[in-house]
MIDOSE-1310 file (N, C-alpha, C; in nm, 2 decimals, decimal comma, always signed):
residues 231
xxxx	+1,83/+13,05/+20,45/+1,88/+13,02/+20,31/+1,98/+13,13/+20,27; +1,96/+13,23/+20,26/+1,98/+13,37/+20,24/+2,16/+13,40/+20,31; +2,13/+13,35/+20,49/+2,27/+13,35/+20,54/+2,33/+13,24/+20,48; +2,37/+13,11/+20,44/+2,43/+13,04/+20,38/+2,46/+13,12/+20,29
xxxx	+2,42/+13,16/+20,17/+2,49/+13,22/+20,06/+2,54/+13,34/+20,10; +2,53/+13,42/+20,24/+2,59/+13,51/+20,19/+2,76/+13,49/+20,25; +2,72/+13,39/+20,33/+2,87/+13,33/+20,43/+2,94/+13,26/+20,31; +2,89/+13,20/+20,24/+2,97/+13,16/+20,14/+3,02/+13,25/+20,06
xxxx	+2,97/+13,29/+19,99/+2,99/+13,47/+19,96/+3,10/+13,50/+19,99; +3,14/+13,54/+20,12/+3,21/+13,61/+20,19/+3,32/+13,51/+20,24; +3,32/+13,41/+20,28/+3,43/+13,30/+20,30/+3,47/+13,25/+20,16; +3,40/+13,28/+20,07/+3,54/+13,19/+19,94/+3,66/+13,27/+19,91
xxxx	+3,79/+13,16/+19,92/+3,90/+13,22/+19,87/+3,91/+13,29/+19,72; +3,99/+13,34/+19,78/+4,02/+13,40/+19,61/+4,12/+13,33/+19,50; +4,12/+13,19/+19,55/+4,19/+13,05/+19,48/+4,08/+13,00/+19,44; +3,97/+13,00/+19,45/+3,85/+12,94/+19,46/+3,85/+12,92/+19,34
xxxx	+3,80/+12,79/+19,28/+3,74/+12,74/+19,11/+3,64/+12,90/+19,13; +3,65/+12,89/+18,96/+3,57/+12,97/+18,88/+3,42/+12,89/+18,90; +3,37/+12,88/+18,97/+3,19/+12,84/+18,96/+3,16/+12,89/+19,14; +3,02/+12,91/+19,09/+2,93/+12,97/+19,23/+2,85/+12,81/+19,27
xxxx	+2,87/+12,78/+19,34/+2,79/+12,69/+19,45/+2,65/+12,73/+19,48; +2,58/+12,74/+19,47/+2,41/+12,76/+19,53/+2,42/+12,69/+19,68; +2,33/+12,75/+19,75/+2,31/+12,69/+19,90/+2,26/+12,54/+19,89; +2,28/+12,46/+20,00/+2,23/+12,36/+19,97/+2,07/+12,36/+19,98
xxxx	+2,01/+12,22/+19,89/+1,89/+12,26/+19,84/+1,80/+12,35/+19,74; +1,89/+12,37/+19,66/+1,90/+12,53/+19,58/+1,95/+12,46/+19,45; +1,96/+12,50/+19,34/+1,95/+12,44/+19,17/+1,99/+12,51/+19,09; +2,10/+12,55/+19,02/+2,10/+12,67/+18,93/+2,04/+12,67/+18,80
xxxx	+1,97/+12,76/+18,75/+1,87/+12,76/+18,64/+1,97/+12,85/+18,53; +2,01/+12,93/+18,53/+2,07/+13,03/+18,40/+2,19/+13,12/+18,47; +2,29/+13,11/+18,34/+2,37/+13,30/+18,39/+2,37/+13,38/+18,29; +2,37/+13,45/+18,31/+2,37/+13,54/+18,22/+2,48/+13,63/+18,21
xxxx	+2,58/+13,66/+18,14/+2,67/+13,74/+18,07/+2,66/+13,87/+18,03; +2,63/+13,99/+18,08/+2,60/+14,10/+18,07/+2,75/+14,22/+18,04; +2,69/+14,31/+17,95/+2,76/+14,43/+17,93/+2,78/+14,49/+18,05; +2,93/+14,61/+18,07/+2,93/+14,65/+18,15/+2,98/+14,58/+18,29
xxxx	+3,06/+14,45/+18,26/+3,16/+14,35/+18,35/+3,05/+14,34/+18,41; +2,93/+14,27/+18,40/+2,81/+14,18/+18,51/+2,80/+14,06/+18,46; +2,79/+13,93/+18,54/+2,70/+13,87/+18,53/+2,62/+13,83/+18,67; +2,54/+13,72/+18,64/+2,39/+13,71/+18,73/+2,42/+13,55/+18,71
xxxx	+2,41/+13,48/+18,86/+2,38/+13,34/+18,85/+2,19/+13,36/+18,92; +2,14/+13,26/+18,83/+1,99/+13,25/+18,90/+1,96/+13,10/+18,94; +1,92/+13,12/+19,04/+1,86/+12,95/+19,08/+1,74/+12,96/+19,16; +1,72/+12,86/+19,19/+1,58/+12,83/+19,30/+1,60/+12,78/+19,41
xxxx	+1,50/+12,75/+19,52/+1,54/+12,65/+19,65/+1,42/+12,60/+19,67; +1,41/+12,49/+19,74/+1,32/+12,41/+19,75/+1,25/+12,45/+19,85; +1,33/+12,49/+19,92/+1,27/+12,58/+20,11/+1,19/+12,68/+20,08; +1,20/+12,71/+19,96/+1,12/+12,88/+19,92/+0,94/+12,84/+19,87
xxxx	+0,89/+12,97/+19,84/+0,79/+12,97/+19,81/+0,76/+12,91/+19,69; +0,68/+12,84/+19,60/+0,72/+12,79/+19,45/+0,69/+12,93/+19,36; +0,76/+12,90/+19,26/+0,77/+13,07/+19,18/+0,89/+13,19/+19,22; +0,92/+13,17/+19,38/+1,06/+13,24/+19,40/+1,18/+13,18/+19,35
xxxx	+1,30/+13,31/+19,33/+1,44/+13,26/+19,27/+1,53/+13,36/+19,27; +1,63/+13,34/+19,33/+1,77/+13,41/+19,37/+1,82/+13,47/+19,24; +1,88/+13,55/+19,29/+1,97/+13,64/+19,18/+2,10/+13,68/+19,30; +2,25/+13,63/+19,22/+2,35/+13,64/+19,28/+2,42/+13,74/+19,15
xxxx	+2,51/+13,86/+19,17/+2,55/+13,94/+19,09/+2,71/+13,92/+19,09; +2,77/+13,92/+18,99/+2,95/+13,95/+19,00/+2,97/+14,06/+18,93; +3,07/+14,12/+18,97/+3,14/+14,21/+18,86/+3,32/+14,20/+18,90; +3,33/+14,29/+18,81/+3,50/+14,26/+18,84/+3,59/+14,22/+18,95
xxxx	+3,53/+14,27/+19,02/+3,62/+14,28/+19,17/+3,54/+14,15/+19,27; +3,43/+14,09/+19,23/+3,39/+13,99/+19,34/+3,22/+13,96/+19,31; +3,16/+13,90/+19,41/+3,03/+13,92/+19,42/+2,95/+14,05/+19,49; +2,87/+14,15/+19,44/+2,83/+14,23/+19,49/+2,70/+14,24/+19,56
xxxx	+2,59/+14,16/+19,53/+2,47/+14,12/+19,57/+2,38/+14,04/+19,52; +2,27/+14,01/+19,64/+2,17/+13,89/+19,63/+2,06/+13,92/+19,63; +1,97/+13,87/+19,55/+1,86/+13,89/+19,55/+1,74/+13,79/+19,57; +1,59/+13,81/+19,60/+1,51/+13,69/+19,58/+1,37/+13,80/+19,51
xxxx	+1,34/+13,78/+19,42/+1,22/+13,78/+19,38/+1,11/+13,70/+19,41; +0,98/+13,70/+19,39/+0,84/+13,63/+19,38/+0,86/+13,60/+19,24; +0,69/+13,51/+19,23/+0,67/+13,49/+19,09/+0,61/+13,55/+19,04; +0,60/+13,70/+19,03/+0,54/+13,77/+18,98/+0,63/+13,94/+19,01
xxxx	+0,77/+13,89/+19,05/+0,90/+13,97/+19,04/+0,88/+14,09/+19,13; +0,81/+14,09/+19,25/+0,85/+14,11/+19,33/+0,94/+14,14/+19,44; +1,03/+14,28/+19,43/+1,17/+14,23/+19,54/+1,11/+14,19/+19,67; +1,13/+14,03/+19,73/+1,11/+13,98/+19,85/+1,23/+14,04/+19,94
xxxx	+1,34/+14,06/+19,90/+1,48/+14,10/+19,94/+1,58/+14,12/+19,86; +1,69/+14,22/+19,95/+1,80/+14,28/+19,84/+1,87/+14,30/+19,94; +2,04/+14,23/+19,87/+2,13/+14,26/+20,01/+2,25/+14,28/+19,92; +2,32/+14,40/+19,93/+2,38/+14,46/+19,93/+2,49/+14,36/+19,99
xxxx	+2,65/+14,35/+19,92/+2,73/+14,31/+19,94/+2,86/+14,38/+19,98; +2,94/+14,34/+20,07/+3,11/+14,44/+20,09/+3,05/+14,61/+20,13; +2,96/+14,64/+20,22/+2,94/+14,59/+20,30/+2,82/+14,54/+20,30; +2,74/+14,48/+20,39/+2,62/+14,39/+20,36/+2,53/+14,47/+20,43
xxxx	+2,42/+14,46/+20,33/+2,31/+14,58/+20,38/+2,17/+14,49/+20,34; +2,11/+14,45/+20,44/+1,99/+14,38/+20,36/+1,84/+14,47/+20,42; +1,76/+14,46/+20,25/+1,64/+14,49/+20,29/+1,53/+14,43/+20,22; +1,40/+14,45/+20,31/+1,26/+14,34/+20,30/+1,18/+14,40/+20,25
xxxx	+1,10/+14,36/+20,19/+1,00/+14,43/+20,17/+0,86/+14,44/+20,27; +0,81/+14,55/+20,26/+0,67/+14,52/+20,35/+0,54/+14,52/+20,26; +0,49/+14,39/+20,31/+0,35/+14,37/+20,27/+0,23/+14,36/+20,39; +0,12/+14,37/+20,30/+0,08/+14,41/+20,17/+0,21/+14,54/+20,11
xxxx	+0,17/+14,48/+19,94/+0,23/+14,61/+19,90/+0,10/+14,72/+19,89; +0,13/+14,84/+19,87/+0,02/+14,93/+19,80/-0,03/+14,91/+19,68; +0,10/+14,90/+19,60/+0,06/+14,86/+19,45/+0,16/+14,75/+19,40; +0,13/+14,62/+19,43/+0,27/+14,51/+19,41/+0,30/+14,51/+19,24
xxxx	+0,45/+14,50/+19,23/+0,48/+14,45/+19,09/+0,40/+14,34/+19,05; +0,36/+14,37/+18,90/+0,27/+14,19/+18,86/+0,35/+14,18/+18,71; +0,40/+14,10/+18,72/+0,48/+14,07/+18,57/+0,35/+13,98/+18,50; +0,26/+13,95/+18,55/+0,14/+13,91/+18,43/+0,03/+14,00/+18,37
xxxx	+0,08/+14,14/+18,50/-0,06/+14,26/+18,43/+0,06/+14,32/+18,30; +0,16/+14,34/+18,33/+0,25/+14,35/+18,25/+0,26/+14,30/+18,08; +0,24/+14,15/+18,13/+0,27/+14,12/+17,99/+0,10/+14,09/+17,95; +0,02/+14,06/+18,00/-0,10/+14,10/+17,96/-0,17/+14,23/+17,91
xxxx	-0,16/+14,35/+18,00/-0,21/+14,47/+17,91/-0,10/+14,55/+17,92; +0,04/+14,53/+17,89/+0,14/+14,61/+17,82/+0,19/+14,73/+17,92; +0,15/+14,72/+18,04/+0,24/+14,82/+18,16/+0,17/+14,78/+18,28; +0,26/+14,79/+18,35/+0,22/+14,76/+18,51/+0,27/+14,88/+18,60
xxxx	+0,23/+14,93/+18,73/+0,27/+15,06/+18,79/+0,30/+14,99/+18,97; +0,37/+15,02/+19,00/+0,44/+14,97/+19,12/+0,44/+15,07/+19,20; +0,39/+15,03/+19,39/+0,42/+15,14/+19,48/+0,48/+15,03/+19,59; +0,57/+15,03/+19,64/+0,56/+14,95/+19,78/+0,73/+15,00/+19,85
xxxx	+0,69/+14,94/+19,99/+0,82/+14,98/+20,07/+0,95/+14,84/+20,08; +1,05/+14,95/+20,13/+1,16/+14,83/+20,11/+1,21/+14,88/+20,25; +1,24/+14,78/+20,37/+1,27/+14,88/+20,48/+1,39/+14,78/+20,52; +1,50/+14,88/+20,61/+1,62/+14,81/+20,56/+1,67/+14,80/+20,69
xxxx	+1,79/+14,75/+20,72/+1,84/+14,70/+20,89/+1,83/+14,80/+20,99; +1,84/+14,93/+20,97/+1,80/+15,04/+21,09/+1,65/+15,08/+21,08; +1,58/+15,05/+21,06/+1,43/+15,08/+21,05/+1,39/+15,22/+20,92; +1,52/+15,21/+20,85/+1,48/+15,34/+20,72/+1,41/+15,26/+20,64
xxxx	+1,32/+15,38/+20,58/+1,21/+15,31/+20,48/+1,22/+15,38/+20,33; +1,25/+15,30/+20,22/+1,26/+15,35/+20,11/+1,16/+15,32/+20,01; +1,06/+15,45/+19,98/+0,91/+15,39/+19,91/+1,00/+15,40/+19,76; +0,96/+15,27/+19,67/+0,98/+15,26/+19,56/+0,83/+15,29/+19,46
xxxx	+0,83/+15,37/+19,41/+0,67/+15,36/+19,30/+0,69/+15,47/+19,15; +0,68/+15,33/+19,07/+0,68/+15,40/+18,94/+0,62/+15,32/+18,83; +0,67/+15,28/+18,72/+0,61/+15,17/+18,58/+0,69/+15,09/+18,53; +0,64/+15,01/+18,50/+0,71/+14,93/+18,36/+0,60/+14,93/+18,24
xxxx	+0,64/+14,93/+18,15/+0,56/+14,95/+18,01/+0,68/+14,81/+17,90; +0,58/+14,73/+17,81/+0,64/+14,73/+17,73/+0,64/+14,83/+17,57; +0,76/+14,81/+17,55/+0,79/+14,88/+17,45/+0,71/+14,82/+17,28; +0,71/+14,73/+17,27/+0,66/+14,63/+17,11/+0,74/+14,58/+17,11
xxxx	+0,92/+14,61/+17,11/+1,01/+14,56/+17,04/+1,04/+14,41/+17,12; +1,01/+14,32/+17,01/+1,07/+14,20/+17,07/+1,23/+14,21/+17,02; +1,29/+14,12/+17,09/+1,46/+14,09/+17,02/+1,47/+13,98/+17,10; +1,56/+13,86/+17,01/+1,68/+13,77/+17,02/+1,80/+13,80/+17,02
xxxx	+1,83/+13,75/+17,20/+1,96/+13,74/+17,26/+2,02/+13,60/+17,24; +2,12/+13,57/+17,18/+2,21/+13,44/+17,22/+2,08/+13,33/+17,21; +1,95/+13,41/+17,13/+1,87/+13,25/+17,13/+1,75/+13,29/+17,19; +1,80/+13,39/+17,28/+1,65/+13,35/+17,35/+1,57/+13,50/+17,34
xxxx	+1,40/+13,47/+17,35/+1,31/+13,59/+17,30/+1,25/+13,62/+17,42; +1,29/+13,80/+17,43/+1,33/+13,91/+17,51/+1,21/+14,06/+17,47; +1,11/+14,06/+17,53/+1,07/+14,20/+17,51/+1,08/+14,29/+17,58; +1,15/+14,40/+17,53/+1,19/+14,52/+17,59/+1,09/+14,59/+17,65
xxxx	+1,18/+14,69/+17,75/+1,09/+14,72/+17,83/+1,14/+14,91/+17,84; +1,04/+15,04/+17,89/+1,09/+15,17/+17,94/+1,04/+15,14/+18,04; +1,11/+15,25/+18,16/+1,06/+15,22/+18,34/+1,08/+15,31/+18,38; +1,02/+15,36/+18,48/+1,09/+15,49/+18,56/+1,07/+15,47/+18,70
xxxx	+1,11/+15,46/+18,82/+1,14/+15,45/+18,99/+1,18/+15,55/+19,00; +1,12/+15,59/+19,12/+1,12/+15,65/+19,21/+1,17/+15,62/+19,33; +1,30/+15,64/+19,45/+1,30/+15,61/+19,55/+1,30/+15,68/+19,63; +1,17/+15,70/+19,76/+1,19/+15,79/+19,82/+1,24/+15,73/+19,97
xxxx	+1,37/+15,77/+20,02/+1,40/+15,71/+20,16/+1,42/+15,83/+20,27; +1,37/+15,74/+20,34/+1,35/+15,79/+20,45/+1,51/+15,85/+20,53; +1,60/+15,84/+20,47/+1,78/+15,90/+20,55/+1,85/+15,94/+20,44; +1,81/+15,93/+20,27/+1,89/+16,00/+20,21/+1,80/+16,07/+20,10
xxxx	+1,71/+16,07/+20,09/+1,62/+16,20/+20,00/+1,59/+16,11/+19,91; +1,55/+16,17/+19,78/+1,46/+16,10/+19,68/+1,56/+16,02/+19,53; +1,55/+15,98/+19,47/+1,62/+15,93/+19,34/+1,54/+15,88/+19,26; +1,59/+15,91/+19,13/+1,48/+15,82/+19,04/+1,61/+15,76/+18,92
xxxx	+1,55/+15,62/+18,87/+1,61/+15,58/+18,78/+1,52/+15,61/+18,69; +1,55/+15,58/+18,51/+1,48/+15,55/+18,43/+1,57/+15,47/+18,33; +1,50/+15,41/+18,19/+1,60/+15,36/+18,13/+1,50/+15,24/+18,07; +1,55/+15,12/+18,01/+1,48/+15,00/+17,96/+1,57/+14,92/+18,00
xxxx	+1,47/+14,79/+18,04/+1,54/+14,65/+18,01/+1,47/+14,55/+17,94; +1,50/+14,46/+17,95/+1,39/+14,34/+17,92/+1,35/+14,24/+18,00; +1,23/+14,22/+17,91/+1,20/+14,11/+18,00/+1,17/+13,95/+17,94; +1,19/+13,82/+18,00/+1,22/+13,73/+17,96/+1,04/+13,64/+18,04
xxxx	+1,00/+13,61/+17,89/+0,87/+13,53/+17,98/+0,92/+13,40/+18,04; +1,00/+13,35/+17,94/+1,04/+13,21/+17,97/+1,07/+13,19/+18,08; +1,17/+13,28/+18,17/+1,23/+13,26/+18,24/+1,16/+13,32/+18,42; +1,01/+13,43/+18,35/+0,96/+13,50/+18,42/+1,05/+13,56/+18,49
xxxx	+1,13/+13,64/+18,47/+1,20/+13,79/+18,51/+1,26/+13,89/+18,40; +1,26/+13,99/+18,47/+1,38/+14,12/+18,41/+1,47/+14,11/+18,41; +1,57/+14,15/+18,34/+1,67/+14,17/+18,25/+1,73/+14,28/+18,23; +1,85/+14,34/+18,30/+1,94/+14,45/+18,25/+1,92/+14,53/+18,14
xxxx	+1,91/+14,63/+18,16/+1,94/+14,67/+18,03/+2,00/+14,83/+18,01; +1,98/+14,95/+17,98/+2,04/+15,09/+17,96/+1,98/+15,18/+18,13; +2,04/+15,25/+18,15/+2,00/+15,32/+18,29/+2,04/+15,47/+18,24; +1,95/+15,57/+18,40/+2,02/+15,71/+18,40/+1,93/+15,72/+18,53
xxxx	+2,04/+15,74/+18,55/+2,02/+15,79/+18,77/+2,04/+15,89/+18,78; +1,98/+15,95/+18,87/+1,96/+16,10/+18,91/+1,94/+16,12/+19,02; +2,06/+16,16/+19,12/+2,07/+16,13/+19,28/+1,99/+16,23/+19,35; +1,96/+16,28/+19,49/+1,92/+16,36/+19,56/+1,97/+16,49/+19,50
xxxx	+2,09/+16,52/+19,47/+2,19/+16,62/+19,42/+2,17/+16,68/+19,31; +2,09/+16,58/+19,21/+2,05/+16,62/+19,09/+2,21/+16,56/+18,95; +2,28/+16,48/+19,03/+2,37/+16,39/+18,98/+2,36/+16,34/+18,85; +2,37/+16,32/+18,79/+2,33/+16,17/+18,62/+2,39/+16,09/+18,64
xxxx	+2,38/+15,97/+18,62/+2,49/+15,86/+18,57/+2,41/+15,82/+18,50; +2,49/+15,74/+18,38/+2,42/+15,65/+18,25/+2,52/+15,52/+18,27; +2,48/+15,45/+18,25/+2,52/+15,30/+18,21/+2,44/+15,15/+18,13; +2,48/+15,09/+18,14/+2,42/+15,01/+18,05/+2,49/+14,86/+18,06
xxxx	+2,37/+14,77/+18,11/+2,42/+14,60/+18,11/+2,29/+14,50/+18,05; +2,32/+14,52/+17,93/+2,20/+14,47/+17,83/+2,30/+14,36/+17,85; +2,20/+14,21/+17,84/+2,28/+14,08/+17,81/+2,30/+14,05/+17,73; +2,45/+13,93/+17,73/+2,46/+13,91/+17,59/+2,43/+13,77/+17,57
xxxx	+2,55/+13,69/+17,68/+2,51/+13,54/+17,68/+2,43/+13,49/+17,80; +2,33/+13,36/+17,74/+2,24/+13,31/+17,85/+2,33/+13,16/+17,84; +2,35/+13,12/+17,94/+2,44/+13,01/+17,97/+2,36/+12,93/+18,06; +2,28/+12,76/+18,02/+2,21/+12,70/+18,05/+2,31/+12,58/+18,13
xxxx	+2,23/+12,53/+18,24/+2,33/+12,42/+18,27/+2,37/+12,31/+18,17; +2,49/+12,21/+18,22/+2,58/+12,16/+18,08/+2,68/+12,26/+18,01; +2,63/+12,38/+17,98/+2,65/+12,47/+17,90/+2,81/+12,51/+17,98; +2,99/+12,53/+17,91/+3,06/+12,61/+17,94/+2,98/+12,73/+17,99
xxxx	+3,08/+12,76/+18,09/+3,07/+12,91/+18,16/+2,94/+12,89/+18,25; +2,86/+12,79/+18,32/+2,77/+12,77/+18,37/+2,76/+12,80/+18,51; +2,74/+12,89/+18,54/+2,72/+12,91/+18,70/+2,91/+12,98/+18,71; +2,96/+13,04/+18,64/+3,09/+13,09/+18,66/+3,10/+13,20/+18,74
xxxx	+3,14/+13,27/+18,79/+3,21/+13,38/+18,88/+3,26/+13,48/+18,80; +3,26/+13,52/+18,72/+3,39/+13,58/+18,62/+3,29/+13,64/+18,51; +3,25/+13,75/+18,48/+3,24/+13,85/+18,39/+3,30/+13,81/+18,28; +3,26/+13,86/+18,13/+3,34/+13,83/+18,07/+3,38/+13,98/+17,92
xxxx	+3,26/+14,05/+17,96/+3,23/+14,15/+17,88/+3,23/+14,32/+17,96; +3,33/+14,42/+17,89/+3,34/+14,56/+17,95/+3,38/+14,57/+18,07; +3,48/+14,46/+18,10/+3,59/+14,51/+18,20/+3,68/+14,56/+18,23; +3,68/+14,67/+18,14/+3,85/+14,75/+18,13/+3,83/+14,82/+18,30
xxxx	+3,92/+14,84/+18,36/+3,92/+14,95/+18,45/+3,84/+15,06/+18,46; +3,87/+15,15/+18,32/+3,83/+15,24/+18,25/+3,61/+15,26/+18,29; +3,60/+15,14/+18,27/+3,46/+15,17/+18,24/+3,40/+15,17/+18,44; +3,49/+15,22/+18,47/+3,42/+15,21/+18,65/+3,28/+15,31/+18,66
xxxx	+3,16/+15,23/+18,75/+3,06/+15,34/+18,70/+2,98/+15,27/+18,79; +2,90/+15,36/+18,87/+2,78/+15,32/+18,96/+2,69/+15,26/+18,92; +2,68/+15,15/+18,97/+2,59/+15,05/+18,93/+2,50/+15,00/+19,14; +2,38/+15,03/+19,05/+2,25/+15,05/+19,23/+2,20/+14,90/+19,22
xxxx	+2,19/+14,83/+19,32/+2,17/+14,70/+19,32/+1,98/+14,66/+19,29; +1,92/+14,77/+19,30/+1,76/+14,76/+19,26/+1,70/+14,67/+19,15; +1,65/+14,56/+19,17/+1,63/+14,48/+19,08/+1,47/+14,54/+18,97; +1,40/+14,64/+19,01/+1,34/+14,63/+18,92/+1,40/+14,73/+18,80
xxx	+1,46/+14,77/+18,89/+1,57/+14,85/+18,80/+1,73/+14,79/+18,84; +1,72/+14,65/+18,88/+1,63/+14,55/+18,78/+1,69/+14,46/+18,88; +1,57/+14,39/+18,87/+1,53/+14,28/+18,96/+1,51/+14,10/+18,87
């Protein structure tokens, strides 16, 4: 399933209609319009596990990566786009993401490995907590979240993100939101792709290709494809 989308991916013209196609078999559920020139098409596939669901990313310049979560938001996989870099996770995890201990007793703590096409191994293990604050986006109800990760890999040293996003019960997943990365080097980067519009099928702009918010040139800025930061 996974190679379908990413061949398509990579073979659409750049004439191409403004909408993303899903693989066949596959359904699109939401996009989301995010600060910081992102959006996110999400769908499902029938071929999958019930409770798994894709995440496809755009930003200014094209599509950048794919994702599949569990139902309980798990990265199953992450593949890095232009050039394509994909990695799996290995289970058991030590400590798996549970988006229901989460929203049940108000933080959940994550340890597990993500191991990637040359056999490097990057341990991810850190929290999510929610914060109390609920908020309405474009409609829909979002509790916020603080996190901190940890990546330790095995070929380029250690990194940690921290920052908040949200998270969306409805939809059971995370949600973009403020960052600050701090590389091997001891680097910063800050950024921020808190969403704005959620775009349901029917709905203009549904499954579109095209960013619509914080695209100046100007705002160019590293953005890490990690979905629990954010997945």
């Amino acid at each position: 399933m996974i190679r379908a989308a990413v061949l398509f991916l990579l073979a659409a013209p750049a004439t191409a209609s403004d909408r993303f196609i899903p693989p066949v078999g596959c359904e699109g559920v939401v996009t989301v319009q995010s600060r910081g020139c992102e959006l996110d098409n999400i769908y499902v596939c029938t071929a999958d596990t019930p409770g798994d669901s894709w995440r496809v990313s755009f930003h200014e310049d094209g599509p950048k990566f794919i994702g599949r979560i569990d139902a309980e938001t798990q990265w199953m996989e992450s593949i890095d786009l232009f050039p394509t870099r994909r990695e799996v996770i290995e289970l058991p995890a030590a400590d798996p993401a549970s988006l229901s201990e989460l929203l049940e007793t108000g933080t959940d703590a994550f340890d597990f490995n993500m191991r990637g096409p040359g056999g490097e191994v990057t341990r991810v293990v850190g929290f999510d907590q929610l914060t109390g604050e609920e908020v309405v986006i474009d409609g829909e109800a979002l509790l916020r979240t603080a996190f901190s990760a940890r990546y330790e890999s095995t070929t380029s040293g250690t990194t940690t993100i921290t920052g908040n996003e949200y998270v969306s019960p409805a939809l059971g997943r995370f949600l973009s939101g403020s960052y600050r990365h701090t590389s091997a080097d001891g680097a910063v980067t800050e950024w921020a792709n808190d969403p704005v519009d959620f775009i349901f099928p029917g709905e203009p702009g549904f499954f579109s290709k095209t960013p619509l918010y914080e695209c100046e040139a100007s705002l160019a800025r590293f953005t890490p494809s990690h979905e629990g930061a954010d997945q």
